[in-house]
N, C-alpha and C positions, 0 to 999 in steps of 0.2 A: 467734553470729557477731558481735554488739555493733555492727549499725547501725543508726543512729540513720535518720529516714524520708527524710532529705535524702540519706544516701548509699545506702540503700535503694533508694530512685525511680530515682537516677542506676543503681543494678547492673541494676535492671529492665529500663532503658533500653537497658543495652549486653546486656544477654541477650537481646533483642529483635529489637534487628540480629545480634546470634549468627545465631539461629536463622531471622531472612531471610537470612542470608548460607550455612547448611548448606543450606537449601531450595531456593535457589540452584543452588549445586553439585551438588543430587542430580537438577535439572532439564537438565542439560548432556548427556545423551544415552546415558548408562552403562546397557544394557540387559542386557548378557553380563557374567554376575555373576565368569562360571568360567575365567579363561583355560586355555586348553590348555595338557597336562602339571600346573597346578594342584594341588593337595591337593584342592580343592572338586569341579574336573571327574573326579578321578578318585572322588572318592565319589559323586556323581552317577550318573557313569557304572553303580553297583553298584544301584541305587535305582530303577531304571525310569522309572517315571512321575510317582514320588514324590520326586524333586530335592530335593537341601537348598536348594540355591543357590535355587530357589523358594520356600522355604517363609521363609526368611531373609529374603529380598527383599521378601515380603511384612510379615514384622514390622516391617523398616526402612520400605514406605508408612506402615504405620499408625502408627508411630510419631513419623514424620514430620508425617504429617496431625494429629495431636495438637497436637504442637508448634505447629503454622501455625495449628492452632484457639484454642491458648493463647494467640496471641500477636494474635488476632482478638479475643479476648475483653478484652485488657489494654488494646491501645492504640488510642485513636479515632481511624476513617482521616480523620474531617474537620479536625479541632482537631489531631491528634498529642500528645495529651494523652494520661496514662494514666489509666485504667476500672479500679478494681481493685476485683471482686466479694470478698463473704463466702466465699464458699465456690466459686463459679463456676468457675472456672480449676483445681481441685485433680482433679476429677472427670478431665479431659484430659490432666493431668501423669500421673495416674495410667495410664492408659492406656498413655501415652508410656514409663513407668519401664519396666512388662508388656510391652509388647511390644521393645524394646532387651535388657531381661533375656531374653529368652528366645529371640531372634537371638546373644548373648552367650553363653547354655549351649548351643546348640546349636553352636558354632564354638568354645569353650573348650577342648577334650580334644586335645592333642598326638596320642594314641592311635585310628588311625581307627575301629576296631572300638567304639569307645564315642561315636563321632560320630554314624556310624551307628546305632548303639543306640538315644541320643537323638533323630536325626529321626524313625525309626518309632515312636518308643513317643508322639513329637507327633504325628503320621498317623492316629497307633492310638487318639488321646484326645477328636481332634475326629469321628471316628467314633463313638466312645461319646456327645458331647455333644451328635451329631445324630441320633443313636437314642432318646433320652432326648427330644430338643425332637421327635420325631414321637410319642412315646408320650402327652405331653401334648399334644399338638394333637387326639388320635385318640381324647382319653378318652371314655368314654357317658357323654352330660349329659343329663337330663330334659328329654322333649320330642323329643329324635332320632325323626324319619321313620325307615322303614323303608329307604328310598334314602337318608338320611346316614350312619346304623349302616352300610352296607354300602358305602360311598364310603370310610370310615373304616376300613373292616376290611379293605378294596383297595387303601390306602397304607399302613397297617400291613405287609402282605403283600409289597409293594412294595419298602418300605424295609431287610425281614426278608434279601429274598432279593440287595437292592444292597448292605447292607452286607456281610453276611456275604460276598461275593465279593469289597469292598476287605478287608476283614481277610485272607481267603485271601492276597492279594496280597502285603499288608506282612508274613506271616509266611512265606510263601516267601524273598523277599527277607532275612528275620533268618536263616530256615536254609540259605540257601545264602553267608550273611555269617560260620556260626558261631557266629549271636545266639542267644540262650535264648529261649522263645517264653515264655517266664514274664516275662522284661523286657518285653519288646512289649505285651504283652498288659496288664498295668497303667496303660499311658497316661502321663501326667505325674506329676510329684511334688506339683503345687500350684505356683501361685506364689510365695508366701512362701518354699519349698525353694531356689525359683529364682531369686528375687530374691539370698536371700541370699549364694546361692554366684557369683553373678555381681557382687556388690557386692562381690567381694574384689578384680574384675581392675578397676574403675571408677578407681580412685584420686582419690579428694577425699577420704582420711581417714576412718578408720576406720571406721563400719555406718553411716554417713551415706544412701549408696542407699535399704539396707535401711530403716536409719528413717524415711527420709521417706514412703515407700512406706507402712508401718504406719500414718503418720500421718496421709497424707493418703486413705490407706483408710477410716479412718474419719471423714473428710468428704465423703464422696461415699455417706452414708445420714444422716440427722437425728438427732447427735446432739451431745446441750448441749456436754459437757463437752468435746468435743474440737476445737467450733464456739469456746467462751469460751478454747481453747489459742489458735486461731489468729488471735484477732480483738484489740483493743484496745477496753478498754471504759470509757466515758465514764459516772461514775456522775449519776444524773439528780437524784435527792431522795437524802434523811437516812432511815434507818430500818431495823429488821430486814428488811421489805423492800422494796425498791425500784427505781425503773424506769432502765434505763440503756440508751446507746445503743452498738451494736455497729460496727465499725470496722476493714475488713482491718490484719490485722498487716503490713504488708509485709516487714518482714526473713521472715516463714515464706514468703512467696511467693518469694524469692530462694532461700530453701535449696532449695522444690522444685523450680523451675527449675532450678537449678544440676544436684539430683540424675538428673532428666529428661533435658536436655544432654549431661551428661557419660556417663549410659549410652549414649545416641546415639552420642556420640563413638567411645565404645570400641568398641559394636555395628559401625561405620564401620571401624576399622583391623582389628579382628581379621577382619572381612569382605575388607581390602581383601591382607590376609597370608596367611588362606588361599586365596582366590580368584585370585592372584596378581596382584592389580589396585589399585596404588599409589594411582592416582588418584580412590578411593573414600574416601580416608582424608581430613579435613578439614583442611584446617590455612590461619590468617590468614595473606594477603597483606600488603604493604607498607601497600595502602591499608586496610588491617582494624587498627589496633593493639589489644592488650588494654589495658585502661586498670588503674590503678594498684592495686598489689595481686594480680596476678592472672597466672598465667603456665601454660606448657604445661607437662606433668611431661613429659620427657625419657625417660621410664621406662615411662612409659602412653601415649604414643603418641597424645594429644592431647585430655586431659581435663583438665579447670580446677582449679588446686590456689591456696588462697588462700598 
């Protein structure tokens, strides 16, 4: 991106207020994702209990709550100064990128049958991940009483006979939609899949999403090489080897913001297109200007293109 920390600080600043100014507008009362007659209400309506428009709605909280974390983390409410951790903020952005990407492929397909697809085979995947997170809670560890083996083998049995009757459900729903019960039944593709193929509708330029994503995946577990990518580093002594001190990069902290935002943004219009509800989609007021450099793509429907 080529800036220097002075115009760095300053983009932080104004992504800052971005992101109290989206947080804003998603607190003004919008609770019915689906207008009537809709594309959204009408896939709903096919899905039960299991609502896109739900399940979307939640990506955009969480994604949101990211953001509001991120930006908890960056600026001090006493000073209005900004805080910019090592690595602190990446682990939130990342969150933020996941969950917009994956409100994004769930609302991307022109094609409803493959809308649908996509929501149950999400339905279908956090069913596996909570079958999985009871297998491990439920394992025999040395030392189990004879009343914890059997508390344990009574939520096993529990969870055996809950899921499999949500599965029932979401595969009713694929076969009475025409869905193959082999798609369903896979769950997600990963997020990396997901990432990527929603970083094409983002618009900021090329795998930008995607990279940031990769990149800041890998700072959100300990490691060197991609801690010394993100940071600036002040060498301390002379020698083969030697002590230096570590220093957020702030230009990476603008690219991942940016990439966070801007999936936001797009999650926000194609939410507000399918669902028929305009005023879901963000866009600055008079009193919000974007500051220099920086404009709405016309094309993407309110993502930041330098």
């Amino acid at each position: 991106m080529g800036l220097d920390q002075r115009a760095a600080a300053e983009r932080i600043r104004y992504q800052l207020r971005l992101i109290e100014s989206i947080a804003q507008q998603a607190e003004s009362g919008h609770f019915d994702l689906a207008a009537p007659g809709s594309e959204l209400a009408t896939d709903d309506a096919l899905l039960g209990g299991h609502q896109t428009s739900h399940l979307v709605g939640h990506c955009l909280s969480v994604s949101q709550d990211a953001l509001s974390t991120a930006k908890l983390i960056l600026l001090d409410p006493i000073t209005d100064g900004l805080r910019i951790p090592v690595v602190g903020q990446f682990p939130v952005l990342r969150t933020s990128i996941e969950s917009a990407s994956l409100a994004i492929w769930l609302l991307a397909p022109d094609e409803q049958r493959e809308r649908l697809c996509r929501s149950l085979r999400a339905r279908m995947d956090e069913i596996h991940h909570e079958d999985h997170l009871v297998t491990v809670l439920t394992e025999a560890e040395e030392g189990d009483t004879k009343a914890k083996t059997a508390e344990k083998q009574k939520h096993r049995r529990e969870n055996t006979k809950r899921s499999r009757a949500q599965k029932k459900r979401l595969r009713d729903h694929a076969t009475d939609s025409g869905i193959g019960l082999e798609d369903i039944n896979r769950g997600l593709p990963g997020f990396g899949p997901i990432v990527r193929a929603s970083s094409e509708l983002v618009g900021i330029g090329g795998n930008h999403t995607q990279g940031m994503w990769a990149f800041i995946s890998g700072l959100t577990h300990p490691s060197v090489k991609r801690s010394i990518a993100a940071s600036d580093i002040e060498r301390l002594a002379d020698g083969e080897v030697f002590a230096a001190k570590f220093t957020a990069n702030l230009a990476s902290v603008v690219m991942a913001l940016d990439a966070a935002i801007a999936a936001h943004l797009t999650a926000l219009r194609l939410l507000a297109r399918r669902g028929g509800r305009p005023e879901l989609a963000w866009s600055p007021g008079a009193e919000f200007p974007l500051p220099p450099g920086v404009a709405l793509s016309p094309h993407k429907g309110g993502t930041l293109s330098d």
